[in-house]
C-alpha positions as CSV (number, residue, x, y, z in Angstrom):
1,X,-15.4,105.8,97.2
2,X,-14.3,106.5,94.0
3,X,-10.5,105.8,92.4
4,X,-9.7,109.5,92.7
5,X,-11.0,110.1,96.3
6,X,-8.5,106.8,97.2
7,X,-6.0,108.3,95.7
8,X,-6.7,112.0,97.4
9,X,-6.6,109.4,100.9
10,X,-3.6,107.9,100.6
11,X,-1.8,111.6,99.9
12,X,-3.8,113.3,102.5
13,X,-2.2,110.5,105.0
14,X,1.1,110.9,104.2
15,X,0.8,114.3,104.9
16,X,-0.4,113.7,107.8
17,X,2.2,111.4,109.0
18,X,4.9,114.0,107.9
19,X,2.7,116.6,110.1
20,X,3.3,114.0,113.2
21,X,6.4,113.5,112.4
22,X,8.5,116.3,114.4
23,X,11.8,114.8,113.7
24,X,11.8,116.4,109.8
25,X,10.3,119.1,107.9
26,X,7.7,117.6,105.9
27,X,9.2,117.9,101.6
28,X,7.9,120.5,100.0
29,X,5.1,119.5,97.3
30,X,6.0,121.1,93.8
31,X,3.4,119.3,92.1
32,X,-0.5,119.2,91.9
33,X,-1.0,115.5,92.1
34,X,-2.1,115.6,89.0
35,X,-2.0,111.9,89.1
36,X,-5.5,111.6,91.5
37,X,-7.8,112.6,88.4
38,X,-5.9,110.4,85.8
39,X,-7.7,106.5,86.3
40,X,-5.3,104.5,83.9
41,X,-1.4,105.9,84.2
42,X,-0.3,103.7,87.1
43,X,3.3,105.0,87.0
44,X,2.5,108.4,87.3
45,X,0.5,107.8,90.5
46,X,3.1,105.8,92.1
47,X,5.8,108.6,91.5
48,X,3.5,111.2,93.7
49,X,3.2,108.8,95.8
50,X,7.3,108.7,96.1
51,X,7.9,112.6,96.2
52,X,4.6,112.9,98.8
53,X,7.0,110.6,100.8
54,X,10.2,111.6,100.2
55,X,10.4,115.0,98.3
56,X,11.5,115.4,94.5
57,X,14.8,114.6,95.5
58,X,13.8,111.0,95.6
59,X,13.7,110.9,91.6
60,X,17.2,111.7,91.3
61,X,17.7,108.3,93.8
62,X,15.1,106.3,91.8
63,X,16.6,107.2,88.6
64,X,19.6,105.8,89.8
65,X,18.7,102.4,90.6
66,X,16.8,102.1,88.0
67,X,19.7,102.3,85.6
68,X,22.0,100.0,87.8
69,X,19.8,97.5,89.7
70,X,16.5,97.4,87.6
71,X,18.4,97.5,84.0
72,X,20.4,94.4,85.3
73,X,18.2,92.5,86.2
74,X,15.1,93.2,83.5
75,X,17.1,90.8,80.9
76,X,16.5,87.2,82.2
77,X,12.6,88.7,83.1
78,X,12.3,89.7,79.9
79,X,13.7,86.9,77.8
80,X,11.2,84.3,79.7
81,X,8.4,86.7,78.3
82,X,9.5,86.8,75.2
83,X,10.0,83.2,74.6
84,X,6.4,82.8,75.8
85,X,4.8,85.1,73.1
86,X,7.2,83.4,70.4
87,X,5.9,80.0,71.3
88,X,3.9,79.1,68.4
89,X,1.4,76.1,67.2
90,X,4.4,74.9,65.0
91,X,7.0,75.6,67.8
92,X,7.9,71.6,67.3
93,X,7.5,71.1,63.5
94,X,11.5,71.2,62.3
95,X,13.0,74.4,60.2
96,X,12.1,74.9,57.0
97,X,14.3,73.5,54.2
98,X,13.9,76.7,52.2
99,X,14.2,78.1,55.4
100,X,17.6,76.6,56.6
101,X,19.1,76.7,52.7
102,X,17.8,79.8,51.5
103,X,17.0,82.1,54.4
104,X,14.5,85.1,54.2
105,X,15.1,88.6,52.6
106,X,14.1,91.8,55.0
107,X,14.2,95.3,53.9
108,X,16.6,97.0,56.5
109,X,13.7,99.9,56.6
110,X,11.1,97.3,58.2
111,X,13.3,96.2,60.6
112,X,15.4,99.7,61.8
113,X,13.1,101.6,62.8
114,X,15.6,104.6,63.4
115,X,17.8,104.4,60.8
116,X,20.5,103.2,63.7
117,X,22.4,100.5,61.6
118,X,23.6,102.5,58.6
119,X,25.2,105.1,61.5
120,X,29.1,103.8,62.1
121,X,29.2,102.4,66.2
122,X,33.0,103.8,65.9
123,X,32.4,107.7,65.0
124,X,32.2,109.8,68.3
125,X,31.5,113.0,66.4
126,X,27.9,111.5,64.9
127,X,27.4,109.7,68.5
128,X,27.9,106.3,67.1
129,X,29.7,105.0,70.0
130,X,27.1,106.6,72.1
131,X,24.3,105.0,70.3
132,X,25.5,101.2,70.5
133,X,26.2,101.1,73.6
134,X,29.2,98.8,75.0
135,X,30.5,96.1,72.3
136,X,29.6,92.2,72.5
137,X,29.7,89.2,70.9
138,X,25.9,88.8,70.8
139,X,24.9,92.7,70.1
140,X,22.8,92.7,66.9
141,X,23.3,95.9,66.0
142,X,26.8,95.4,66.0
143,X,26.5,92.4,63.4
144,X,24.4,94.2,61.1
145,X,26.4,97.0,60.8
146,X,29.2,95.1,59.5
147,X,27.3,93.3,57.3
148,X,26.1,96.7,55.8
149,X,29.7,97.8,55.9
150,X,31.1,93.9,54.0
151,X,28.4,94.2,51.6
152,X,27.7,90.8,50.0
153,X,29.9,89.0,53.0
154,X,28.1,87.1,55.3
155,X,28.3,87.6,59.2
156,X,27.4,85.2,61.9
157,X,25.9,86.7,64.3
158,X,24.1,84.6,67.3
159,X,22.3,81.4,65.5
160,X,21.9,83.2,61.8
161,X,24.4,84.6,59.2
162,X,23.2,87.7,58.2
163,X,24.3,88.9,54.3
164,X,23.4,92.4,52.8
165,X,22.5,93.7,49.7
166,X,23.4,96.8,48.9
167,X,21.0,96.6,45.5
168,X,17.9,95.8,47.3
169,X,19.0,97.3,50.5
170,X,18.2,93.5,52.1
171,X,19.1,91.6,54.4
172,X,19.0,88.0,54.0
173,X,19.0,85.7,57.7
174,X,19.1,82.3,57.3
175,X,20.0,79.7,60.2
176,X,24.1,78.8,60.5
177,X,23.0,75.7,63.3
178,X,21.6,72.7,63.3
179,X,18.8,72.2,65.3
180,X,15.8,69.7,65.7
181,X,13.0,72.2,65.7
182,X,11.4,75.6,65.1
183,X,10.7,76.1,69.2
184,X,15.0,75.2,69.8
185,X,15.9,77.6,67.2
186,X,13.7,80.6,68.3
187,X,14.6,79.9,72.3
188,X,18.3,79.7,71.3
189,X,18.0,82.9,69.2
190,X,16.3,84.6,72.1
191,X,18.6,83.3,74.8
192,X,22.0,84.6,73.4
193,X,20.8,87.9,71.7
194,X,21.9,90.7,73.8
195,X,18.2,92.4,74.1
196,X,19.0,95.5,77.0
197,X,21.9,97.4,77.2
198,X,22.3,100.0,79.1
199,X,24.4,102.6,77.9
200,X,21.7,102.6,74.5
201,X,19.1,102.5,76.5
202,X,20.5,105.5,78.5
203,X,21.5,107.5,74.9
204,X,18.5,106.5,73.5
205,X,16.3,108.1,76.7
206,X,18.5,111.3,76.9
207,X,18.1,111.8,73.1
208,X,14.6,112.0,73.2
209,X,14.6,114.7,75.8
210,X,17.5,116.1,73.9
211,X,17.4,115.2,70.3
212,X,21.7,115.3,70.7
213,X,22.0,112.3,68.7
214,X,19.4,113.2,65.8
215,X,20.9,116.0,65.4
216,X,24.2,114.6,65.4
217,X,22.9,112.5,62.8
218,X,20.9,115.3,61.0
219,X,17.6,113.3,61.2
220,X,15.0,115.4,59.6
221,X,11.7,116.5,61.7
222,X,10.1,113.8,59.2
223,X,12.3,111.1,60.5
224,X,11.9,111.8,64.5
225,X,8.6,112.3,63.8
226,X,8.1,108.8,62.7
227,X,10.1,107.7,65.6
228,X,7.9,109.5,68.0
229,X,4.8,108.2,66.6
230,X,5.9,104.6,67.1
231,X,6.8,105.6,70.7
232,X,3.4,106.9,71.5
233,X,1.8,104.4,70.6
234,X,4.2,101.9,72.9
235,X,3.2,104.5,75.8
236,X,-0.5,104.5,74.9
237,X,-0.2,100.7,75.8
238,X,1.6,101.3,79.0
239,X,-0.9,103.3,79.7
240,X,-3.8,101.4,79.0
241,X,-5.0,102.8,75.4
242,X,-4.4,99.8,73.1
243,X,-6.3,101.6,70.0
244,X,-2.9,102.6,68.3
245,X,-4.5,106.0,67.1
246,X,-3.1,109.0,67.8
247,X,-5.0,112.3,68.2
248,X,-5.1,115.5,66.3
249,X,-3.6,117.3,69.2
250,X,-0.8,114.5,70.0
251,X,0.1,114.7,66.4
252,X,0.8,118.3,66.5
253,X,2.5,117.8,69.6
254,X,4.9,115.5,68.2
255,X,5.6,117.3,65.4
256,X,6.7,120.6,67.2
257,X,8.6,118.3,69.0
258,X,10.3,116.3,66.2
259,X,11.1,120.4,65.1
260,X,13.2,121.1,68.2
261,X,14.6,117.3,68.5
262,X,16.3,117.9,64.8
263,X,18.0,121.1,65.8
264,X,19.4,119.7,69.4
265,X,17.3,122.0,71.5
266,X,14.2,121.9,73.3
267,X,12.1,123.7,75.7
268,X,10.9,123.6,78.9
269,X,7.6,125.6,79.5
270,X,8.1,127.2,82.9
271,X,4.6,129.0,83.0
272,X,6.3,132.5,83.1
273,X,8.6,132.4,80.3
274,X,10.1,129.9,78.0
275,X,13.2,127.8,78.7
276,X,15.6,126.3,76.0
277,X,18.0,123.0,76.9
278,X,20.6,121.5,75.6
279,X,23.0,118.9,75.9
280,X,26.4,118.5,74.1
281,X,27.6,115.0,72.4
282,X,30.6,115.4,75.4
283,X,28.0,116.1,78.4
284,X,26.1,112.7,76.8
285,X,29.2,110.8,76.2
286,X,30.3,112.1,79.7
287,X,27.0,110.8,81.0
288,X,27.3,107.7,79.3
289,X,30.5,107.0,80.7
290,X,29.5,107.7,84.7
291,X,26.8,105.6,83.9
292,X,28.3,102.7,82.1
293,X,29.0,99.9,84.6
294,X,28.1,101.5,87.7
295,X,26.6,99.9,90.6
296,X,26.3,103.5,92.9
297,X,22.6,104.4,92.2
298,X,23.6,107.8,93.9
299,X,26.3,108.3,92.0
300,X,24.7,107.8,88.7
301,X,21.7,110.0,90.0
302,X,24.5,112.8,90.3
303,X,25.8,112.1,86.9
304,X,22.1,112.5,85.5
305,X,21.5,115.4,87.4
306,X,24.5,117.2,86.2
307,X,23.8,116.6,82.9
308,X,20.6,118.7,83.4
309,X,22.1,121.0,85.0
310,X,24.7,121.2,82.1
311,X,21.8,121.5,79.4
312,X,20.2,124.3,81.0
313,X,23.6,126.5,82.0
314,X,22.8,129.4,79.3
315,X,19.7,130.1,80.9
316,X,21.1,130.2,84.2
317,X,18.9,133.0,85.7
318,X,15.4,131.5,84.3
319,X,17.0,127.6,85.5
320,X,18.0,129.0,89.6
321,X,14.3,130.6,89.8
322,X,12.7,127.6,89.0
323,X,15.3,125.1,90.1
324,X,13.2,122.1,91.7
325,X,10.1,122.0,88.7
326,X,13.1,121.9,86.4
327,X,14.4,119.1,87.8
328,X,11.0,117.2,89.0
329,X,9.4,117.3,85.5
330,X,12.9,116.2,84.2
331,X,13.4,113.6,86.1
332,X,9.5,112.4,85.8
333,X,10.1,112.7,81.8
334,X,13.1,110.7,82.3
335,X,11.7,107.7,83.6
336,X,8.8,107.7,81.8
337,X,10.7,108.0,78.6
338,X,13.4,105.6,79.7
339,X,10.0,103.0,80.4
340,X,8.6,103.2,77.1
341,X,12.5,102.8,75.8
342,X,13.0,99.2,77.5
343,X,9.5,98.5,75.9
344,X,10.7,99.3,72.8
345,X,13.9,97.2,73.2
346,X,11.9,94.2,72.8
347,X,9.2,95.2,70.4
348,X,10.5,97.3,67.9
349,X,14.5,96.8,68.0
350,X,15.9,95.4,65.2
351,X,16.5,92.3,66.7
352,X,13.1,91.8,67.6
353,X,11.9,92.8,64.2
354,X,14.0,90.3,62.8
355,X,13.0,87.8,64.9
356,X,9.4,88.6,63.8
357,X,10.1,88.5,60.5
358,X,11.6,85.1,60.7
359,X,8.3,83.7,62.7
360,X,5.9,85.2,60.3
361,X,7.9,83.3,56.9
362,X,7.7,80.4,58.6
363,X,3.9,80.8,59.3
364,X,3.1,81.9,55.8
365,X,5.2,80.1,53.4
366,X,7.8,81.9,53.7
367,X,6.5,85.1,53.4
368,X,7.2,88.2,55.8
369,X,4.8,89.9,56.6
370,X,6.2,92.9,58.7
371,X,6.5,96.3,56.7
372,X,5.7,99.8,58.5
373,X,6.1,99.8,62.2
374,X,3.1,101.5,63.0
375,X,1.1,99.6,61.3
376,X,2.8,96.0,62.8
377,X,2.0,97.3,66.6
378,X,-1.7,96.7,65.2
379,X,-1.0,93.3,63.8
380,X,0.8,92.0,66.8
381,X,-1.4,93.7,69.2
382,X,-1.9,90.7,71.9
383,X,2.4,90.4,71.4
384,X,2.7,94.1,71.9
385,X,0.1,94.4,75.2
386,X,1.4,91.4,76.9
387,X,5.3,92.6,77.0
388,X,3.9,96.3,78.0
389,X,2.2,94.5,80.7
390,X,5.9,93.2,81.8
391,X,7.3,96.3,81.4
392,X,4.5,97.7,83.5
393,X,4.8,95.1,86.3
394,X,8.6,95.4,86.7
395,X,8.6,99.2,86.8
396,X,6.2,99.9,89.3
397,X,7.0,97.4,91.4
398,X,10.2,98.9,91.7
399,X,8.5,102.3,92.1
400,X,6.4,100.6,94.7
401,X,9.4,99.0,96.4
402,X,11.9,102.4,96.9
403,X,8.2,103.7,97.9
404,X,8.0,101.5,100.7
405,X,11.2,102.0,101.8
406,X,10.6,105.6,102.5
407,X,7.1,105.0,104.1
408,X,8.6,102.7,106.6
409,X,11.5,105.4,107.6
410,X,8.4,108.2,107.8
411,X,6.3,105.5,109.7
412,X,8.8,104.5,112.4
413,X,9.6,107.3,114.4
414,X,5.7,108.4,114.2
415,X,4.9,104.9,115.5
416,X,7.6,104.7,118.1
417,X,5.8,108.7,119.5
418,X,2.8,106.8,119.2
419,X,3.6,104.4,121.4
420,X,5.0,105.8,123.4
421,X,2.2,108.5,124.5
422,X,0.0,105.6,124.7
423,X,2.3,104.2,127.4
424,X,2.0,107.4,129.5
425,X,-1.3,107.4,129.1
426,X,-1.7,103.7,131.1
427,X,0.8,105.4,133.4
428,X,-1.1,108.1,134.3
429,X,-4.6,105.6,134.2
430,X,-2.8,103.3,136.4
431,X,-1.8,105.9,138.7
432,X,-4.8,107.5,139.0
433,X,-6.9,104.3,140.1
434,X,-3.8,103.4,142.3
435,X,-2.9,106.7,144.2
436,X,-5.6,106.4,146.7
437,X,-5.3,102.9,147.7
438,X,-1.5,103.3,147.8
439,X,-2.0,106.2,150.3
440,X,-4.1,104.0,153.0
441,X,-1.4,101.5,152.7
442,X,1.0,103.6,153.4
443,X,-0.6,105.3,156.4
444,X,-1.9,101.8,158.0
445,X,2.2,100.6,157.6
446,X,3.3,103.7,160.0
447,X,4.4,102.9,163.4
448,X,1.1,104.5,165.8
């Protein structure tokens, strides 16, 4: 059989178990398993898998958790992976002199891919405090800023000082610890930088549905468009496509995308007419702050799901008519966006592109060689696949997992009937082969 026709089998079977099942109404399928014909998304697949089970509704659950159990835990996971990939044939030779005394100079373009660091973490009206996400003592982001802002000063941030220079636009890193080699330095950096947090990965998802914060911002189409085309390219990997070439017709995707994203509005293609959405800086910042420490996945599914339902209250007659696609291909977009997100956190971050910066000097004389994003995913291809792999791994198997859950609460009551006919039926065999003899019995015990 081939891929698609296993695919086809496991849906047809889940049907058929919500058939047997009398004790609920099988969920109502809004979607044309669009997954079966598509051989490489994995994530897509697993997702009709999870609505076949347990209706559309069970999105709203999965987005959830995902942004209280799955973001809390991804850190540690992902760390271990990173250090592996930044383990290199010199890991045990010792820093640098030039190195330790002199540091390396970065252009703040090759390493902020956004344009995020130059943006003030403490204005609300331009989403800064939005955008950085809750303050700590090893956020990156946070650091550079205020070296930008104490131009010339330098600031200690993690196991580096970090100095800028507003002339060159620079930064310089150089190390501010003592340590006995290159493997210690790069583990240490890794181990206290602060590489997932939440509330910017949650801004950061919504605004690319959105485009709130761009356009707070006033990011031109240009700018997003640059932006979106790195992120492609991170959910071609996901996905399987590790060429790093974008198509004619994804390219003029994007751009009529990065158009809508720079005014703050987009829209949702219902078939029968056209949709726009949008969502305030205070629905987002409201968001941000029902989501921001929260361990109730249901809760924080309710928060997400209001915000929707927020961004699409001035089209209110178009949004009740086509309430549940609305909210399945939003909530589908929202993880899938929020997936390639966490895989940009540790590939194309600042932090990370620091980090690589720093480990290609010290491979090349102290030369850096990392310039234009898009063209660096080529150059650290094997780095780029193998932490899309992780990514990969840890969200289906947490797809896989709330799957599971809901297959064994459709399974059990159709087991239990199951059984339980089965039962009857040795009744009624064992009666049957027993009735006659019984009666004999019976009529030899009666007094004559």
């Amino acid at each position: 059989m081939s891929r698609a026709d296993n695919k086809r089998g496991v849906f047809n079977n889940i049907k058929a178990y919500n058939s047997l099942n009398q004790q609920g109404k099988p969920p109502t399928q809004t979607d044309l398993m669009t997954s079966v014909n598509n051989t490489k998304e994995t994530i897509p697949f697993l997702l009709d898998v999870l609505k076949t089970v347990a209706g559309a509704g069970a999105l709203k659950i999965l987005i959830g958790n995902m942004l209280t159990k799955m973001v809390g835990g991804a850190e540690p996971k992902l760390k271990t992976a990173l250090k592996k990939q930044f383990t290199q044939s010199n890991a045990s030779d010792p820093l640098p002199t030039t190195f330790r005394n002199s540091g390396v100079n970065m252009p703040i373009k090759d390493i902020d891919t956004t344009g995020k660091l130059k943006v003030n973490p403490s204005l609300t009206e331009t989403g800064g405090k939005i955008l950085y996400g809750q303050p700590s003592e090893n956020n990156f982001d946070y650091k550079a800023h205020d070296a930008i802002r104490l131009n010339g000063t330098p600031v200690n941030c993690n196991n580096m000082s970090i100095t800028y220079n507003s002339t060159t636009d620079k930064f310089n890193v150089k190390p501010n610890v003592t340590v006995p080699d290159v493997n210690t330095y790069f583990n240490n950096y890794i181990d206290n930088t602060q590489l997932i947090n939440s509330d910017e990965i949650v801004s950061n998802t919504m605004d690319r549905i959105y485009g709130t914060l761009s356009n707070k911002q006033k990011k031109t189409p240009e700018q997003i468009l640059d932006e979106l085309m790195i992120e492609k390219m991170l959910e071609q990997v996901l996905n399987g496509d590790d060429s790093f070439e974008i198509s004619p017709d994804d390219l003029n995707e994007l751009r009529s995308l990065a158009n809508q994203l720079a005014t703050g509005v987009v829209g949702y293609d219902m078939g029968c007419g056209y949709m726009p959405a949008q969502l305030s800086i205070d629905d987002l910042n409201k968001l941000i702050n029902a989501i921001s420490g929260s361990t109730n996945a249901f809760a924080v599914g309710n928060a997400v799901e209001a915000a929707l339902d927020s961004s699409v209250s001035g089209t209110s007659e178009i949004a009740n008519e086509n309430k549940e696609t609305i909210r399945d291909g939003f909530f589908q977009k929202m993880i899938n966006t929020f997936t390639v997100k966490l895989l940009s956190a540790v590939t194309t971050a600042p932090q990370v592109r620091t980090l690589m910066g720093m480990m290609s000097s010290l491979q090349n004389n102290g030369k850096v060689l990392i310039s234009n994003a898009k063209e660096d995913l080529k150059k650290w291809k094997v780095f780029i696949k193998c932490m899309a792999k992780e990514i990969m791994i840890m969200v289906a198997e947490f797809i896989f997992l709330l799957a599971l859950v809901y297959l064994m609460k459709l399974l059990t009551p159709v087991i239990k009937r199951i059984v339980k006919e089965k039962i009857n039926q040795f009744k009624r065999i064992i009666v049957s082969l027993t009735a006659g003899k019984a009666a004999k019995l019976a009529e030899a015990a009666a007094p004559s």
